[in-house]
LUMLUM-952823 format. One record per residue: y, x, z of N, C-alpha, C in turn; residue number from 1. Coordinates in steps of 0.1 Angstrom, whole numbers. Layout:
// residues N
+-------+-------+-------+-------+-------+-------+-------+-------+-------+--------+
:   nyy :   nxx :   nzz :  cayy :  caxx :  cazz :   cyy :   cxx :   czz : drenvo :
+-------+-------+-------+-------+-------+-------+-------+-------+-------+--------+
:     Y :     X :     Z :     Y :     X :     Z :     Y :     X :     Z :    NUM :
...
+-------+-------+-------+-------+-------+-------+-------+-------+-------+--------+
// end
This chain:
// residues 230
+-------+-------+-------+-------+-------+-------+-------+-------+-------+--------+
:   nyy :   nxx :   nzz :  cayy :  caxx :  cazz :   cyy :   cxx :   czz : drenvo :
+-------+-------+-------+-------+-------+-------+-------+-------+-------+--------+
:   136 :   309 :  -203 :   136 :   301 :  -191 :   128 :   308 :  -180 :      1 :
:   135 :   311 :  -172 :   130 :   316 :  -156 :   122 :   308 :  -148 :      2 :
:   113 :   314 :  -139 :   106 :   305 :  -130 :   115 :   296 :  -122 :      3 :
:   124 :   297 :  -119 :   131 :   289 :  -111 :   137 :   272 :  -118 :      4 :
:   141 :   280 :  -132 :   146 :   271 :  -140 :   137 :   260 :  -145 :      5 :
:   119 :   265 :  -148 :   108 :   260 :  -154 :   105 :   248 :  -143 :      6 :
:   105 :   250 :  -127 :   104 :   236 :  -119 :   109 :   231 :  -121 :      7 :
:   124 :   235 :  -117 :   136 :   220 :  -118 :   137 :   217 :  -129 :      8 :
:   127 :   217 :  -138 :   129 :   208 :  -150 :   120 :   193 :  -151 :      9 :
:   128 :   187 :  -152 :   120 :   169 :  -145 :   104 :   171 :  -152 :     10 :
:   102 :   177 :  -169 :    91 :   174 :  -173 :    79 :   185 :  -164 :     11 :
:    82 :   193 :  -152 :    76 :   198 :  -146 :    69 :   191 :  -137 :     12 :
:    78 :   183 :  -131 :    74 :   172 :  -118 :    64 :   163 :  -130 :     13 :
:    67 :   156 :  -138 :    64 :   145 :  -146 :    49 :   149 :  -151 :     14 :
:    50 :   164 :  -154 :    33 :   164 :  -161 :    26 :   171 :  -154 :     15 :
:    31 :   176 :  -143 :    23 :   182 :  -129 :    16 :   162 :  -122 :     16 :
:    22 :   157 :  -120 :    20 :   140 :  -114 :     6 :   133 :  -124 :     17 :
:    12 :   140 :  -137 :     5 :   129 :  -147 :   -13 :   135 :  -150 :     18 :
:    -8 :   150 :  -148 :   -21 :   159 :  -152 :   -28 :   159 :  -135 :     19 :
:   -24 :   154 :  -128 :   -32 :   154 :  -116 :   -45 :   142 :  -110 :     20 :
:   -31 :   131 :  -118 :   -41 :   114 :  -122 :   -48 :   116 :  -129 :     21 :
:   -47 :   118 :  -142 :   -60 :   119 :  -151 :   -71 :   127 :  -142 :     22 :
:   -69 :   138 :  -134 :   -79 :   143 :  -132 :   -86 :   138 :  -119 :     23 :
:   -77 :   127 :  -114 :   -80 :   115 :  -103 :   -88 :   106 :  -110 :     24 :
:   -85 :   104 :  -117 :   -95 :    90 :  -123 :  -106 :   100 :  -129 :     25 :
:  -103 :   105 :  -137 :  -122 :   115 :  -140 :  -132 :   114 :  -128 :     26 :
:  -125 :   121 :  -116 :  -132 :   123 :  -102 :  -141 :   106 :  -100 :     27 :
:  -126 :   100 :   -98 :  -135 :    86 :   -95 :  -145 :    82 :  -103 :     28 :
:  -147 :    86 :  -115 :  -160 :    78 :  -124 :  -173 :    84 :  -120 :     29 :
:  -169 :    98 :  -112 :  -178 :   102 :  -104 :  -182 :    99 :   -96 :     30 :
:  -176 :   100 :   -85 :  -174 :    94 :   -69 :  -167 :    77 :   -73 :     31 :
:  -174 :    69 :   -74 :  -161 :    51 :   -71 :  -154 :    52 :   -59 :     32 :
:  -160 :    59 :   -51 :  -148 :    52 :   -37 :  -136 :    62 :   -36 :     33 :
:  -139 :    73 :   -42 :  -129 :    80 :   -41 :  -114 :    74 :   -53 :     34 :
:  -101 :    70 :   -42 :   -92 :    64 :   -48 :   -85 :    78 :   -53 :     35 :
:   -80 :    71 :   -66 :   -70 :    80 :   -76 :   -57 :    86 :   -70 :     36 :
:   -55 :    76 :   -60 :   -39 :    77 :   -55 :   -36 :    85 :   -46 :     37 :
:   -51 :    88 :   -34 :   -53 :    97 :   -28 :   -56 :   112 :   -34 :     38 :
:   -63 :   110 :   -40 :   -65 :   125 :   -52 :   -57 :   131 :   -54 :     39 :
:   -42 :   123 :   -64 :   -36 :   128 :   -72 :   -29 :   129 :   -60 :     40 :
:   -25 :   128 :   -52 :   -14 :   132 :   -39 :   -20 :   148 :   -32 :     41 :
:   -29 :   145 :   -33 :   -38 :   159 :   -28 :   -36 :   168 :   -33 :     42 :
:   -38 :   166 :   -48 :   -38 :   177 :   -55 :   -23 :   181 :   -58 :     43 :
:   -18 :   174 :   -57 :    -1 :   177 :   -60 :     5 :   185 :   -45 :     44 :
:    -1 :   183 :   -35 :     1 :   185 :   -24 :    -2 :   204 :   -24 :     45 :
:   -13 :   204 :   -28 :   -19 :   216 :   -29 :   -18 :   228 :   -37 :     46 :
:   -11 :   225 :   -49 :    -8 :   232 :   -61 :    11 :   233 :   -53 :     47 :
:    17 :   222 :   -48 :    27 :   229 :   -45 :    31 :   238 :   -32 :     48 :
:    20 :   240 :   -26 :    20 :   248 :   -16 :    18 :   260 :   -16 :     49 :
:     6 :   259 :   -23 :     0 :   277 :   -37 :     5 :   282 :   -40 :     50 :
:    16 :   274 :   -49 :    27 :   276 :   -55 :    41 :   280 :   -50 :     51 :
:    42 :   273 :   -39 :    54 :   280 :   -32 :    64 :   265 :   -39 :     52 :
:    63 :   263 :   -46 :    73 :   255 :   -52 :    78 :   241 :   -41 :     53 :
:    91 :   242 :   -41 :    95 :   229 :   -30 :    95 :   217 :   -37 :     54 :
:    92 :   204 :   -27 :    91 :   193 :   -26 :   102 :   191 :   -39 :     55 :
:   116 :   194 :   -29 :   132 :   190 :   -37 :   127 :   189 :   -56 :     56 :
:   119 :   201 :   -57 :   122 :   208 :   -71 :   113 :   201 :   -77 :     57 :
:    98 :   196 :   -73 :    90 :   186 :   -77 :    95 :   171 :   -82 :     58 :
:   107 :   170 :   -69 :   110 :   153 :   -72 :   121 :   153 :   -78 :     59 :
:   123 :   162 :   -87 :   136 :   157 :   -99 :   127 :   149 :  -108 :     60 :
:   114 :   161 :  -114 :   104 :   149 :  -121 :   103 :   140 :  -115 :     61 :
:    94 :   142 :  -108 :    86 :   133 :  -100 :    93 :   116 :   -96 :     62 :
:   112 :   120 :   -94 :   115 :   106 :   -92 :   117 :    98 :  -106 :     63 :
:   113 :   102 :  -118 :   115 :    95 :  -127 :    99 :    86 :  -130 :     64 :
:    92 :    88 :  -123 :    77 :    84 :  -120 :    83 :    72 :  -113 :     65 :
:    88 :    80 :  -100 :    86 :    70 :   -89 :    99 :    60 :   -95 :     66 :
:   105 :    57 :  -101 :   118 :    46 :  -107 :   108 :    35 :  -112 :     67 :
:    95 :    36 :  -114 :    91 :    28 :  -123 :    79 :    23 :  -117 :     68 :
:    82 :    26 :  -100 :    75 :    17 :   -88 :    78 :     3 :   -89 :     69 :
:    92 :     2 :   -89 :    96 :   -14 :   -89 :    89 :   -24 :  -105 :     70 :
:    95 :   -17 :  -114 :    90 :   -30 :  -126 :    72 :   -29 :  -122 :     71 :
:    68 :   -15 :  -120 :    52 :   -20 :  -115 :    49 :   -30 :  -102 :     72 :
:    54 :   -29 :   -92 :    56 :   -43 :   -84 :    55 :   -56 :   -89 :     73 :
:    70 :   -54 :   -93 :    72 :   -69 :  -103 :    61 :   -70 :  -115 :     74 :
:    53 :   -66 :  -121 :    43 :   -70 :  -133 :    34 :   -76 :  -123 :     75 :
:    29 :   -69 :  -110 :    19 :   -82 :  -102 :    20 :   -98 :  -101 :     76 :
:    33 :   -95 :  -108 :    36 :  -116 :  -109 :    23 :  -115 :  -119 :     77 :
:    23 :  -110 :  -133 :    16 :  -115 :  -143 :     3 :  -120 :  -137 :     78 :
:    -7 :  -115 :  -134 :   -16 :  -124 :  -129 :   -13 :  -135 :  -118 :     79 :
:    -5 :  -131 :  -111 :     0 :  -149 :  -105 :     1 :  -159 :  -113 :     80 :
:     7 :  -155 :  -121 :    14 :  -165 :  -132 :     2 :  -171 :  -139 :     81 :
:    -8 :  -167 :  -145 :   -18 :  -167 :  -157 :   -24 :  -175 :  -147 :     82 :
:   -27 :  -172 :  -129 :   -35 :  -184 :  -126 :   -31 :  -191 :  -114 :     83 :
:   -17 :  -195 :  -116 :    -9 :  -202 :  -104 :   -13 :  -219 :  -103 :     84 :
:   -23 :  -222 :  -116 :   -30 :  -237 :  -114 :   -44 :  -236 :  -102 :     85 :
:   -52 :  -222 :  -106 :   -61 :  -224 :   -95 :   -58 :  -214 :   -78 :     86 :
:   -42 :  -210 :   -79 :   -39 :  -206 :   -64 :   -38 :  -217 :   -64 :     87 :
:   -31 :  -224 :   -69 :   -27 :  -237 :   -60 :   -42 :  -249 :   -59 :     88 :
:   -43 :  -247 :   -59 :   -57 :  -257 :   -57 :   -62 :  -253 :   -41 :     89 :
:   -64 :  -241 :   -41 :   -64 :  -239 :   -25 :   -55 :  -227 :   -21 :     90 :
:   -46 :  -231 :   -16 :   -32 :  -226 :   -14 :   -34 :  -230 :     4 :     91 :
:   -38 :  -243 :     7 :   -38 :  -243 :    16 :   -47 :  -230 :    28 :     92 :
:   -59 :  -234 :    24 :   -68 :  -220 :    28 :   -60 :  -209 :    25 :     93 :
:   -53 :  -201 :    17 :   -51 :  -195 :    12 :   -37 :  -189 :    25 :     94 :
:   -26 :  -202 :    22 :   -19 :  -200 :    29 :   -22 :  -197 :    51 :     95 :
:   -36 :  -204 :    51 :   -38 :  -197 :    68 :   -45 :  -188 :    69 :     96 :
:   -52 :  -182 :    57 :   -57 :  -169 :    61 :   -49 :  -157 :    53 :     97 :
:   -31 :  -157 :    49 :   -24 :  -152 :    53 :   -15 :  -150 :    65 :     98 :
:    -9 :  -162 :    66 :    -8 :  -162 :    82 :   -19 :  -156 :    96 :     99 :
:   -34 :  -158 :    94 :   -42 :  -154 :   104 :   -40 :  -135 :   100 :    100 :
:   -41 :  -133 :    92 :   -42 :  -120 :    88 :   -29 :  -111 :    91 :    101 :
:   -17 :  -120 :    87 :    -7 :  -109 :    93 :    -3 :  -108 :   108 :    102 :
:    -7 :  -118 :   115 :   -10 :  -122 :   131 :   -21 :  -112 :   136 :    103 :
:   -33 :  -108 :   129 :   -38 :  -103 :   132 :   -40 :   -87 :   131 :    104 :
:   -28 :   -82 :   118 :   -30 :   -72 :   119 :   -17 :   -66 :   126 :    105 :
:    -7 :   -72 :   133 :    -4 :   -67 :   138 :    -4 :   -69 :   157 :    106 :
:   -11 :   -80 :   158 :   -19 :   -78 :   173 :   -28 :   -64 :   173 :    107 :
:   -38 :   -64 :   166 :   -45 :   -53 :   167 :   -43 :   -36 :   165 :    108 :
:   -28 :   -37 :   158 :   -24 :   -23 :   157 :   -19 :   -19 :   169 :    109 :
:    -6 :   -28 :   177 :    -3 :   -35 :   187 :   -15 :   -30 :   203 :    110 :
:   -25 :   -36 :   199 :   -32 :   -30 :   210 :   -41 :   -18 :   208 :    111 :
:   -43 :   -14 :   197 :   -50 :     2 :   187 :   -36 :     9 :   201 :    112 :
:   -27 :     7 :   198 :   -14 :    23 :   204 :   -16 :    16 :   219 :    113 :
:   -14 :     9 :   226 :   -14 :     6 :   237 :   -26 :    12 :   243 :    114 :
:   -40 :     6 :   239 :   -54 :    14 :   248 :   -54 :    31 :   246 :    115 :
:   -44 :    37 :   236 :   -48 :    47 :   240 :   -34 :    58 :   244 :    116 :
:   -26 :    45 :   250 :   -17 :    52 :   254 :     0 :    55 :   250 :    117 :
:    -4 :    50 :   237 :     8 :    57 :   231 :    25 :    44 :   233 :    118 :
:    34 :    54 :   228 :    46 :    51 :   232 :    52 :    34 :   226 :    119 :
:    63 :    30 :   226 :    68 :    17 :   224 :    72 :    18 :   208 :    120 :
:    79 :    31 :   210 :    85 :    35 :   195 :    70 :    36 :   183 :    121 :
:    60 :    41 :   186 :    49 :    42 :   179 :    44 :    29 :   175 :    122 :
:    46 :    24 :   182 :    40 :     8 :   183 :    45 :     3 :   171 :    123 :
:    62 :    -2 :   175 :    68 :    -5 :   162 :    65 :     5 :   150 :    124 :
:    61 :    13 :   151 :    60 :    20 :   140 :    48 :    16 :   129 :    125 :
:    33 :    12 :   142 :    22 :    12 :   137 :    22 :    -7 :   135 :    126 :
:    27 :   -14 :   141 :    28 :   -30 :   138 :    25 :   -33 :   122 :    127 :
:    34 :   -30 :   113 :    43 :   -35 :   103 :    29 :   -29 :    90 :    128 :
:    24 :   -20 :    97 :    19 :   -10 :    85 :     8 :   -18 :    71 :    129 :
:     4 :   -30 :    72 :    -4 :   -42 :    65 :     3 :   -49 :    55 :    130 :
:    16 :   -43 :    54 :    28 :   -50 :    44 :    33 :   -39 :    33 :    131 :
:    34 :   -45 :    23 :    40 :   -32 :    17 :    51 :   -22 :    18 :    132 :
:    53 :   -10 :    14 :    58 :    -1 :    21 :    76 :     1 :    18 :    133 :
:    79 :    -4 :    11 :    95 :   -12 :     8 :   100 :   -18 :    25 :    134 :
:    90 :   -28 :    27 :    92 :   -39 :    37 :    89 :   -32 :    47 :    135 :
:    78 :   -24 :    49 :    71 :   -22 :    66 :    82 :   -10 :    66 :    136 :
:    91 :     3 :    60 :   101 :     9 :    61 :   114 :     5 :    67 :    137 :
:   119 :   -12 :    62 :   130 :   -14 :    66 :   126 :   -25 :    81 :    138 :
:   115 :   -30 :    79 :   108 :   -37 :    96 :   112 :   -21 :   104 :    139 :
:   104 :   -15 :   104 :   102 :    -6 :   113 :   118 :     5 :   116 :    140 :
:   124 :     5 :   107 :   142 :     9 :   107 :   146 :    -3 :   118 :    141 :
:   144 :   -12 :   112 :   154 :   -24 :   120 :   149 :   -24 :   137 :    142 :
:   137 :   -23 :   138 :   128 :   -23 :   150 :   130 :   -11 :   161 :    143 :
:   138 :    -1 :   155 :   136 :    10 :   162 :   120 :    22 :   164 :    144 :
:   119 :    21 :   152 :   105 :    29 :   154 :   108 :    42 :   144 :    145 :
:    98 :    49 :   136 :   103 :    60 :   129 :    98 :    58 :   115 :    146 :
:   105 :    57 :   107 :   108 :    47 :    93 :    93 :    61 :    82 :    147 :
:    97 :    71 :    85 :    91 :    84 :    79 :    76 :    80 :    82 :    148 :
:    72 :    79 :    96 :    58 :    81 :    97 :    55 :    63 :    94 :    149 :
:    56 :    56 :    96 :    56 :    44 :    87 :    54 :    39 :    78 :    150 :
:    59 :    45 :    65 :    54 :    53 :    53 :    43 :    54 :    52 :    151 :
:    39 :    69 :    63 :    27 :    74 :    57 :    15 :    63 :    66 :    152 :
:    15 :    59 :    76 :     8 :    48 :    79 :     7 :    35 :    69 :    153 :
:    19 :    32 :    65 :    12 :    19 :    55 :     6 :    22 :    41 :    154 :
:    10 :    35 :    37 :     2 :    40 :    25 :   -14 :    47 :    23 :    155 :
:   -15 :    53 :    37 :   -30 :    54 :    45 :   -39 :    37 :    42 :    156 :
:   -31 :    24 :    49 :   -36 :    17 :    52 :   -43 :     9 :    38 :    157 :
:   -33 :    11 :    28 :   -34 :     8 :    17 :   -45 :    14 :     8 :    158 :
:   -46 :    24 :    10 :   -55 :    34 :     7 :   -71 :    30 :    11 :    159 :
:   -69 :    30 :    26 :   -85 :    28 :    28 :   -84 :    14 :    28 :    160 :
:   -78 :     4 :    27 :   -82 :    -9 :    22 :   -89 :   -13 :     8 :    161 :
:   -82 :    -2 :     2 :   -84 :    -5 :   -14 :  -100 :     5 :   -14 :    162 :
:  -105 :    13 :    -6 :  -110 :    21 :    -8 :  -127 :     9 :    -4 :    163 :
:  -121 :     9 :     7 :  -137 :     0 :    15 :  -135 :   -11 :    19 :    164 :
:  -122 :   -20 :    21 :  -119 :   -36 :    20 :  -132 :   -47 :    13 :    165 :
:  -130 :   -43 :    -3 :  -140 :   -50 :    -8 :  -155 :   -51 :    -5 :    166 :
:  -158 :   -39 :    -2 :  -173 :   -38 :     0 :  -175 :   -39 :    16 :    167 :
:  -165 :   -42 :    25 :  -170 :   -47 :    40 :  -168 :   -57 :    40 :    168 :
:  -157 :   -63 :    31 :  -162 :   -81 :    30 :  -172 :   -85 :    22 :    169 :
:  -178 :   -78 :    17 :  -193 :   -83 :     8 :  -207 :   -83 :    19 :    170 :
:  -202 :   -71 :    27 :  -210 :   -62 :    36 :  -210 :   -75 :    42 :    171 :
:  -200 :   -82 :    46 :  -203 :   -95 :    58 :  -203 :  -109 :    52 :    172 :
:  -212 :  -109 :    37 :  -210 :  -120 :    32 :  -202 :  -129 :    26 :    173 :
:  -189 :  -122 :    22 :  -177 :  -127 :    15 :  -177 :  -124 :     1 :    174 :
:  -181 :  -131 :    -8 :  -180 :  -126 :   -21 :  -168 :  -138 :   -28 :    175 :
:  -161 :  -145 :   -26 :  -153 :  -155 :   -28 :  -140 :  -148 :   -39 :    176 :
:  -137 :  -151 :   -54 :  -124 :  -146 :   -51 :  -112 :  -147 :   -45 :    177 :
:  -114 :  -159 :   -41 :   -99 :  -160 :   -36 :   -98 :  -158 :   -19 :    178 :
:  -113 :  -157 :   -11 :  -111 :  -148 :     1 :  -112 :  -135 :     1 :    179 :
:  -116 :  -130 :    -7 :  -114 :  -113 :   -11 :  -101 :  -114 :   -15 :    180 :
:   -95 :  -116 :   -24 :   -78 :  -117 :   -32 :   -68 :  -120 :   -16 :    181 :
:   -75 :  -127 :    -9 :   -63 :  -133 :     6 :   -63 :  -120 :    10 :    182 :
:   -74 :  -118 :    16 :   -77 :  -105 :    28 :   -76 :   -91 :    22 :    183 :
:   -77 :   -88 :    10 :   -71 :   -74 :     3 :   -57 :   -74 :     6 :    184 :
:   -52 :   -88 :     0 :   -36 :   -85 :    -3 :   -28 :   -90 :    10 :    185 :
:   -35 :   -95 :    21 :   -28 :   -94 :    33 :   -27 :   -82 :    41 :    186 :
:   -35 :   -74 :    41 :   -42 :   -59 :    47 :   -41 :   -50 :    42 :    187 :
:   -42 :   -47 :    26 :   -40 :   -35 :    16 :   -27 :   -35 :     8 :    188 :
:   -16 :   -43 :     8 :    -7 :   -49 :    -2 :   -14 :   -44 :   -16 :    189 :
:     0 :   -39 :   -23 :     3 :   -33 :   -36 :   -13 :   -23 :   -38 :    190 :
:   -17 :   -13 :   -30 :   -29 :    -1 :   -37 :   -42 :    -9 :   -37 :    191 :
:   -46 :   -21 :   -26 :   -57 :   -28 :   -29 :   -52 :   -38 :   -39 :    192 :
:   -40 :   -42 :   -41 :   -42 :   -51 :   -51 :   -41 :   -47 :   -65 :    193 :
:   -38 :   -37 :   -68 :   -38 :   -28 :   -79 :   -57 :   -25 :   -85 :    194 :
:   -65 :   -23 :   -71 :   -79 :   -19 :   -74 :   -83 :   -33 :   -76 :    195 :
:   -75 :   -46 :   -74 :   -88 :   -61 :   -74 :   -79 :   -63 :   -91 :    196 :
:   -67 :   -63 :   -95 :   -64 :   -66 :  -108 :   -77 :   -59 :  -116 :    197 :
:   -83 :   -52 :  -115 :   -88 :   -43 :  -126 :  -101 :   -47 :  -125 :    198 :
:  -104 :   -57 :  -113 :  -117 :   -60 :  -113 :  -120 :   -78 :  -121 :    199 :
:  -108 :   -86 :  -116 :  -104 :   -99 :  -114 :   -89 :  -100 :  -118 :    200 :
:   -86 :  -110 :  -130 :   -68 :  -111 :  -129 :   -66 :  -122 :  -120 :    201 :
:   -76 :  -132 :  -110 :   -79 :  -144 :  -101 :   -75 :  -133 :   -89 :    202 :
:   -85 :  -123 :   -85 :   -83 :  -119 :   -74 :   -70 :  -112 :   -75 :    203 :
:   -67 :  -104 :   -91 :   -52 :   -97 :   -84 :   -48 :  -107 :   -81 :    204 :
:   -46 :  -119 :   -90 :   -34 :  -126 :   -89 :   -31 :  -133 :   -73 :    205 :
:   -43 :  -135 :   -67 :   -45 :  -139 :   -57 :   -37 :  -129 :   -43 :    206 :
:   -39 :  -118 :   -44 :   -36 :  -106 :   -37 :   -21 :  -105 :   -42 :    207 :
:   -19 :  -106 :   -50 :    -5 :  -103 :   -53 :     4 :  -111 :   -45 :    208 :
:    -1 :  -126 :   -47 :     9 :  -137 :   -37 :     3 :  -132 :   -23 :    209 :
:    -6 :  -129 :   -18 :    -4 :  -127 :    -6 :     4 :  -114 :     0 :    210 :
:     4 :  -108 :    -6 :     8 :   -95 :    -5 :    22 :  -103 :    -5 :    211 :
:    29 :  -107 :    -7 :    43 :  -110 :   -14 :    45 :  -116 :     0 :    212 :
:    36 :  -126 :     5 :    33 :  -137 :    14 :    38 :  -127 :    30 :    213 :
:    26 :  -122 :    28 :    26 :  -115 :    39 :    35 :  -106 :    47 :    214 :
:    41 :  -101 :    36 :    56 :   -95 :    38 :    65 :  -105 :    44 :    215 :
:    69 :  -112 :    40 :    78 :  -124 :    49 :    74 :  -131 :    58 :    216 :
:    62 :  -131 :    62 :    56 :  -139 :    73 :    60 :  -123 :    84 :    217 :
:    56 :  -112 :    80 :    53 :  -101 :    94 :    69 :  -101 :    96 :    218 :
:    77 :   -99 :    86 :    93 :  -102 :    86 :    97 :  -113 :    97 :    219 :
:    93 :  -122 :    96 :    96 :  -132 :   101 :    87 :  -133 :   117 :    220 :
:    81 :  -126 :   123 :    73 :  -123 :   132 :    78 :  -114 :   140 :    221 :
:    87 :  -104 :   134 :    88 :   -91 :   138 :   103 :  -101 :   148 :    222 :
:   108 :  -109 :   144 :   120 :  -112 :   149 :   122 :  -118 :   170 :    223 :
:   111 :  -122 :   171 :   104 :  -125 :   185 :   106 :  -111 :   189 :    224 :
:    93 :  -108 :   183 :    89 :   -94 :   188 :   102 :   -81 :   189 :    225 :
:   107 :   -82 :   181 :   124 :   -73 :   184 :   126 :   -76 :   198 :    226 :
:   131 :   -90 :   195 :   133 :   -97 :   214 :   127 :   -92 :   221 :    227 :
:   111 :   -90 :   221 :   105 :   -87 :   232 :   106 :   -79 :   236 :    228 :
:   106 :   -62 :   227 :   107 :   -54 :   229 :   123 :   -47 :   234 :    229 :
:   130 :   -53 :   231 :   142 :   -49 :   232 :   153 :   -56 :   241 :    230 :
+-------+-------+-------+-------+-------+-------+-------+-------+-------+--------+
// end
């Protein structure tokens, strides 16, 4: 087997991804704030540059990783499910500091690109980024903004929410789970809610429905705003 042949072989992508995580999570038991997801993208980033090896030839493996984004989505129900007696007990709170949160993060992105200038198309782009990145891809398609850097904006966003979210709402006296679980999963979707499962199955579960939440409300927001813009 030739070098050429040895990439494009899926278990290349697959244990280059897998031997990068492990060595993402070792880091973090070192460093805690440093996220895994950031790491392992780094390092994969870096080795295929070294390497010369193309993206293309990485994601033959690599997309059999990524096929198994969605059933990991969908298992976020599980902690919904286990404590859908105490969301619902305050569902109400629950339900307006979703709504306040996705109102607010996309006023503030909204005016982030405007004070410093930047274009209409960026805007749409930078709006949406507080939703998970399925949703803020096809918002931002539909909106006329650029679907690619959108991506990497809601995956950033996700990142440093999961990263320092919890400990700046502790920082300002929030230790609640179910206002930590709102405000992760309205702000960070899927990567902070991934880091509150493993702390709390209350707070994933909590973050999960918002996260879920949130998406249909900025959905349902963006539709004005189309008008406006357009």
């Amino acid at each position: 087997m030739n070098v050429s042949e040895f990439v494009q072989n899926p278990l290349f992508g697959i244990a280059l991804t897998v031997l990068a995580y492990v060595l993402a999570l070792g880091l973090q038991r070192r460093w805690r704030w440093l996220h895994p997801l950031f790491v392992c993208a780094g390092v994969v980033i870096v080795i295929l540059l070294v390497s010369g090896v193309s993206y293309s030839d990485y994601h033959i493996g690599g997309s059999y990783i990524e096929f198994f984004l969605g059933p990991a989505t969908v298992a976020l129900g599980v902690p919904l499910y286990k404590n859908a007696q105490k969301i619902k007990k305050g569902i109400g709170s629950i339900l307006a500091g979703i709504t306040v949160g996705s109102v607010a993060g996309i006023a503030s992105s909204a005016a982030l690109v405007w004070a410093f200038g930047g274009t209409r198309e960026l805007m749409l782009t930078m709006m949406p980024k507080s939703v998970s990145t399925p949703i803020s891809i096809e918002i931002v398609r539909a909106a006329g903004g650029i679907p690619e850097l959108g991506a990497v904006l809601t995956v950033l966003t996700g990142l440093i929410g999961s990263m320092i979210g919890p400990e700046v709402l502790k920082w300002f006296g929030i230790s609640g789970d179910m206002a930590i679980g709102t405000a992760i999963g309205t702000s960070a979707h899927g990567i902070g809610t991934a880091r509150l499962i493993r702390e709390s199955e209350l707070k994933g579960g909590i973050s999960g429905f918002s996260m879920g939440l949130a998406g249909i409300i900025t959905s349902i927001l963006f539709i004005p705003l189309y008008r406006l813009f357009h």
